[in-house]
C-alpha positions in Angstrom: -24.9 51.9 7.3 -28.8 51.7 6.1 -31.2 54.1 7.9 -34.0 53.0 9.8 -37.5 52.3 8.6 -40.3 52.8 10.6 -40.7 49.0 11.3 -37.0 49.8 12.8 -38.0 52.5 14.9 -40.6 50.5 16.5 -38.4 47.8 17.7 -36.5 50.5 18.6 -38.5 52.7 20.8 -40.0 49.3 22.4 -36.3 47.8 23.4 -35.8 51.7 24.7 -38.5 51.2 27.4 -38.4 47.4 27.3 -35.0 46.3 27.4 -35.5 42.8 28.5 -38.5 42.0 26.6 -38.1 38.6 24.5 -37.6 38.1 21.2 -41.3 36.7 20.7 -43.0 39.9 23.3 -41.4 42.0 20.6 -41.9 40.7 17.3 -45.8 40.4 19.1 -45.2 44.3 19.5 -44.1 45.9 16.4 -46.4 43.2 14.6 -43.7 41.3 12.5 -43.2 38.0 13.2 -40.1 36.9 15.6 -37.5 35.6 12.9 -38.1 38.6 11.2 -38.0 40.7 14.5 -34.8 38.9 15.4 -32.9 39.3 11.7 -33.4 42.7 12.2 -32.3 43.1 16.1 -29.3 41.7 14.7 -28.7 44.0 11.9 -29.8 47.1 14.3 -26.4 45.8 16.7 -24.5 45.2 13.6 -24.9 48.8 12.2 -24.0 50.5 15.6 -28.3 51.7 15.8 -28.0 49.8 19.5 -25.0 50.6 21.0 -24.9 48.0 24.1 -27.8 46.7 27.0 -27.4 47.8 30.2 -29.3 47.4 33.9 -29.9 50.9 34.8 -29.2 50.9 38.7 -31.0 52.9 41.2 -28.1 54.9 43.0 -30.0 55.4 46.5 -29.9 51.7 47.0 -26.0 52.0 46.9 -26.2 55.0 48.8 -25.0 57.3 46.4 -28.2 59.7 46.4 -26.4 62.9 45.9 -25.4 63.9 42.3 -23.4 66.9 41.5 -22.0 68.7 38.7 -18.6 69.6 38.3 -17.9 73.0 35.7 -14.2 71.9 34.9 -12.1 74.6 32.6 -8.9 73.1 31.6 -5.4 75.4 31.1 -5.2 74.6 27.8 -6.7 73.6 24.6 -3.9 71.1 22.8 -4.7 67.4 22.0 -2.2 66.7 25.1 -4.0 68.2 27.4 -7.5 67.4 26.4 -6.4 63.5 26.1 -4.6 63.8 29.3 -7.7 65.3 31.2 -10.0 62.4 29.3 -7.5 59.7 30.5 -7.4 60.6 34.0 -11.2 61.3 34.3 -12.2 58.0 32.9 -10.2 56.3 35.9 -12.4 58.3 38.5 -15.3 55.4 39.4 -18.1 58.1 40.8 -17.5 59.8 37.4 -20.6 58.8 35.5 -20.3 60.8 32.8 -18.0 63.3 31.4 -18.5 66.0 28.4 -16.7 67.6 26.2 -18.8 71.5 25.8 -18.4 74.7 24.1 -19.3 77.2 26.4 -17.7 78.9 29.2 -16.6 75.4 31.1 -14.7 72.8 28.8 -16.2 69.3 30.3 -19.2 69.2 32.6 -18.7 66.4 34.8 -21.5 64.3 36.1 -20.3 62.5 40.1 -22.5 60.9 42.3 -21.8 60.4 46.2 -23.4 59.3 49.5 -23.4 62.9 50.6 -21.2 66.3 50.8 -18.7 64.8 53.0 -18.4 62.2 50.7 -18.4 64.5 47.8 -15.9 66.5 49.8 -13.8 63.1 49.6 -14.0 62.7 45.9 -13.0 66.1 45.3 -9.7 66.2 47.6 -8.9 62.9 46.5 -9.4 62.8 42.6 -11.2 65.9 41.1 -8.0 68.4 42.4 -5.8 66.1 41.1 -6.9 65.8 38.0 -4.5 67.0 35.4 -4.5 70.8 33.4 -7.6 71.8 35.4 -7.3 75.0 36.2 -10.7 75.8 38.0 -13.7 73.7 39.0 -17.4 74.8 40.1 -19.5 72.2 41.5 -23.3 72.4 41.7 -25.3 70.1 43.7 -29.0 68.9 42.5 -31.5 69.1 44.8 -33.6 65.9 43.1 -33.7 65.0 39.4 -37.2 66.6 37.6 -36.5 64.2 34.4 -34.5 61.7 33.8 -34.4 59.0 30.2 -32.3 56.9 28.7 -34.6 57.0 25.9 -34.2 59.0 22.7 -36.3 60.8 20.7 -37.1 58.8 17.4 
């Protein structure tokens, strides 16, 4: 894999903010012209710089306003029970993300839901039966402060 130049991290930073911006609005933006801008979209895909586009939705349209955070500490530490708990979680659809930490908890859940009851719901119904999880704590946020999709380059 090649690094980035800065002419890279232009295109880059634009397509972070910009996602569907055309081929021509962006070569116009990082000032290169668009088969150029285009050759190295291409390459940026290729080498694994962009990982994928997606439509980022807003989760109070689908009713889903409430986000919690689920603490989850596993009862053990093999690659059996770590793949296990990975599988399983993967399957649960109000499961946005899930990561692995170091720390006190070993993943930190992120679930969305229309509410507690429905939070409530997901828990009884897939968070318990989860496999090796040996305690859960859930924290609830009251509103997101920040929020990007956008790295730092």
């Amino acid at each position: 894999m090649t690094s980035a130049d800065e002419t890279d991290l232009r295109i880059l930073r634009i397509l972070q903010k910009r996602g569907r911006i055309s081929n021509a609005e962006l070569a116009e933006a990082a000032h290169i012209s668009a088969s150029a801008c285009h050759r190295r979209v291409a390459r940026l895909e290729a080498e694994g710089f962009i990982s994928g586009y997606v439509a980022l939705l807003n989760p109070r349209r689908f009713r889903l306003p409430t986000t919690v955070f689920v603490e989850i500490t596993l009862d053990g530490q093999s690659d059996e029970v770590l793949d296990g708990f990975e599988t399983a979680v993967a399957r649960v659809p109000e499961v946005l993300e899930c990561h692995l930490m170091a720390g006190s908890a070993d993943y930190l859940l992120k679930v969305v839901a229309e509410d507690t009851e429905d939070f409530a719901r997901i828990h009884r119904r897939h968070l318990t039966r989860l496999p090796h999880v040996a305690q859960m704590q859930s924290s609830f946020s009251l509103r997101s402060v920040h929020s990007t999709t956008a790295l730092p380059i």
